[in-house]
N, C-alpha and C positions, 0 to 999 in steps of 0.2 A: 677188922675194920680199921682204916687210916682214921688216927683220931683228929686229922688235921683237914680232913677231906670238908668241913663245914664250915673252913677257914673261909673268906674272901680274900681272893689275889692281890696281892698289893701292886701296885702298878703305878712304874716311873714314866714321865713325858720327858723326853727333850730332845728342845729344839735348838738344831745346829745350823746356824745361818751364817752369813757371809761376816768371818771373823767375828758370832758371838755365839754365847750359851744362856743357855736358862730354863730351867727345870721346872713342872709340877708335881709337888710329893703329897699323896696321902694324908689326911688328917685324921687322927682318933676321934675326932665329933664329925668323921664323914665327908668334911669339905674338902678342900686343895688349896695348896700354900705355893705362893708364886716365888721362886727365887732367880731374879739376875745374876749371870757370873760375870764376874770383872777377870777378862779374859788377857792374859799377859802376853804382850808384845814382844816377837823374837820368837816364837814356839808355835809351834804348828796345833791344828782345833784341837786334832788326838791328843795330844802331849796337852793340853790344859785344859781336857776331859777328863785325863788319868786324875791329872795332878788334884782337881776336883773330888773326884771320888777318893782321894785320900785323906782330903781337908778339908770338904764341907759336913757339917754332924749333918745334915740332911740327906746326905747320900752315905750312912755310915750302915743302912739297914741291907740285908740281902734281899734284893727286891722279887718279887715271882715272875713279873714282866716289864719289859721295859720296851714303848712305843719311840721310835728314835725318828724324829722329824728333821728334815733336811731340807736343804735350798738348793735345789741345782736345775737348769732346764731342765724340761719336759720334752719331748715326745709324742704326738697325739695321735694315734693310729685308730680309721673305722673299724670296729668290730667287725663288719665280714671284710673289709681286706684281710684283716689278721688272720681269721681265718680261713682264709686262702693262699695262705703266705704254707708252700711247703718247707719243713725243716726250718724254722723262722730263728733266727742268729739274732740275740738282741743286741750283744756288740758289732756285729757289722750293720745291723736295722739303725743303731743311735749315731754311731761312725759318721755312718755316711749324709746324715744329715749335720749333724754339731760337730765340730772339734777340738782339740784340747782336755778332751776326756778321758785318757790310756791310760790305766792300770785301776782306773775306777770300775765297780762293780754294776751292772746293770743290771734292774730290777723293773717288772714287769706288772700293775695293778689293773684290772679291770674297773671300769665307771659304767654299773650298770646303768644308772639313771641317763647317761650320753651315749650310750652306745660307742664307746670307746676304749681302748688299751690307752694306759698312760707307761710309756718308758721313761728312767731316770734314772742317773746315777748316785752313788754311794761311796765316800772315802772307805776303803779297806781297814784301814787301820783304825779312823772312826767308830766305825761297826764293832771290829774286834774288841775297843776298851769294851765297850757298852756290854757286849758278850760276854767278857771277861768277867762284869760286876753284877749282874741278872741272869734271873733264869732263862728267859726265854726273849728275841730282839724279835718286832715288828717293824721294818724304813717304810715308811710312806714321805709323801713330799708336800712342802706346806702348801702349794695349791691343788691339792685334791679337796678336801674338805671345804676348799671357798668356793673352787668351780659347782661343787654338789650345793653349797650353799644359797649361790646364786641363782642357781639353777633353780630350784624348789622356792625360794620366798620372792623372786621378782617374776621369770620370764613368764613362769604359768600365771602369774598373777593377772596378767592385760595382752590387747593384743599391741602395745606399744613397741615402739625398737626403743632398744636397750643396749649401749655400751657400758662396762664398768673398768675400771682401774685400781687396782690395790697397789698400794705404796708400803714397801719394805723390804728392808736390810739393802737401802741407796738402789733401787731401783722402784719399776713401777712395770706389774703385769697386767695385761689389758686384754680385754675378752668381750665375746659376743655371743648368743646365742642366736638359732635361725634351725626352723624345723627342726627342734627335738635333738637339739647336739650343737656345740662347740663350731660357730662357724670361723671363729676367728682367735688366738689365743699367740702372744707371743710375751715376750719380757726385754724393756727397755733401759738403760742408765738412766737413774733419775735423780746424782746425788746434788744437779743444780737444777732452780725452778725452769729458767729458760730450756731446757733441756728437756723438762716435762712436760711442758708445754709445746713442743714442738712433735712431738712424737706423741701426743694425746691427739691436737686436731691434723694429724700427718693420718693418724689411721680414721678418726673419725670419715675425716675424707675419703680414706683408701677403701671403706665399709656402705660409702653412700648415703651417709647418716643425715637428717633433715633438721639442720639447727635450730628450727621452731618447736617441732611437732615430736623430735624424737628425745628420746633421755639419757644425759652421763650420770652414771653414779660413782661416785670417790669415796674408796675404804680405806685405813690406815694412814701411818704417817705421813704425810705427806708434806715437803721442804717450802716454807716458805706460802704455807698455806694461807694466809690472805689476801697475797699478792696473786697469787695463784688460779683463787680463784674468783678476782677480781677481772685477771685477763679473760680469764674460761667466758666469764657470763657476756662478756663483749664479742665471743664469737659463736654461742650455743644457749640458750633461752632457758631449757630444762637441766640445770645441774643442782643436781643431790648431795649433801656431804650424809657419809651413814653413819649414823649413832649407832656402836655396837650393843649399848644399855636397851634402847629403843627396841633394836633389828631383833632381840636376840630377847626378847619380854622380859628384860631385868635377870636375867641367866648370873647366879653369883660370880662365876668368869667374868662375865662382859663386865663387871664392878670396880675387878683389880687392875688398880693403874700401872699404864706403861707395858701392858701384855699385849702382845702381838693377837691382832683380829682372827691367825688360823690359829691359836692356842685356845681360844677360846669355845671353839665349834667340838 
């Protein structure tokens, strides 16, 4: 018998977003410890991943798994297109839609709950430290857990229209739901408000959304948020800001300040 087999896995998060890091590690009384890395300018994420796992005592344990969250566009493919895609190439399938992405690795998640394939890419070198320092690497991408999250605590909730927008790491991704899937999902610069504001009621419009009757809901950071959404309500009746404490029934995640709203889920 493996005397270790009644072990529970210990399991590393981290999430690599647009020039940052920050980790959740396991706690001996069971909870998780939230750590920001102060990420050094001149060095690429890899190179102050490494340097991370050499000089954080947080990351001094050999971990069993380690889930590696990333920021890069998505992808969104219907489930039966996909399959009916012969011999389906996921670097020429993301190619040809995005570019700027070559030598990045393409990874492939299904969303049962939308009826969808999500593609996205993955720094190489990224992956490899994280491989390097854990036993086993899982990439997903920070908006799978929100699109599932939204998905499940608002749209089924009413038959109302619903746009949302999450703000983070100097952008803002904005999404719709419509029959039972993803009718609308892209990712904007948002690292000024006017800019978020132009490109929130650009889609609302693009979507046919009814400024009395229909609802925006606002996740995460977002720049200049009074101003912000001082503009909003002078041209949309129903906007929401989300309390992740509230969303999320006091979830000890949703508590710790300054974590990003997909860390939390």
């Amino acid at each position: 018998m493996n005397p270790t087999s009644n072990i529970p896995p210990r399991q590393l998060t981290i999430r690599a977003g647009h020039s940052t890091l920050s980790f959740l590690t396991p706690e001996q009384d069971g909870t998780m410890a939230f750590h920001p890395y102060t990420v050094k300018s001149g060095m690429s994420l890899s190179a102050n991943l490494r340097e991370a796992f050499k000089e954080q005592p947080y990351l001094q344990e050999r971990f069993t798994k380690a889930v590696l969250t990333v920021c890069s566009p998505v992808v969104l493919i219907p489930k039966e297109d996909y399959l009916e895609i012969d011999n389906f190439n996921a670097e020429t399938m993301y190619g040809s839609v995005l570019t700027g992405h070559k030598g990045e690795e393409k990874l492939t998640k299904e969303l049962y709950e939308l009826d969808a394939m999500a593609l996205y890419t993955v720094n190489k070198d990224l992956k490899m430290v994280v491989s390097d320092n854990c036993g086993s690497v899982d990439v997903t991408n920070v908006m799978l857990p929100v699109w599932r999250h939204l998905y499940k605590r608002y749209y089924q909730s009413s038959e109302r229209r619903k746009m949302f927008a999450y703000f983070h790491d100097k952008s803002v991704d904005i999404c719709s739901f419509e029959q039972r899937r993803l009718h609308f999902a892209n990712v904007f610069d948002a690292q000024h408000a006017h800019d978020a504001l132009y490109y929130l009621l650009f889609v609302w419009k693009q979507l046919g959304m009814n400024q009395k009757t229909d609802d925006l809901f606002i996740i995460g950071d977002m720049p200049h948020r009074d101003w912000l959404m001082n503009r909003l309500a002078t041209y949309i009746t129903r906007v929401h800001t989300v309390n992740p404490v509230a969303d999320l029934n006091r979830s000890p995640l949703s508590q710790i300040k300054g974590m990003p709203f997909d860390m939390m889920l």
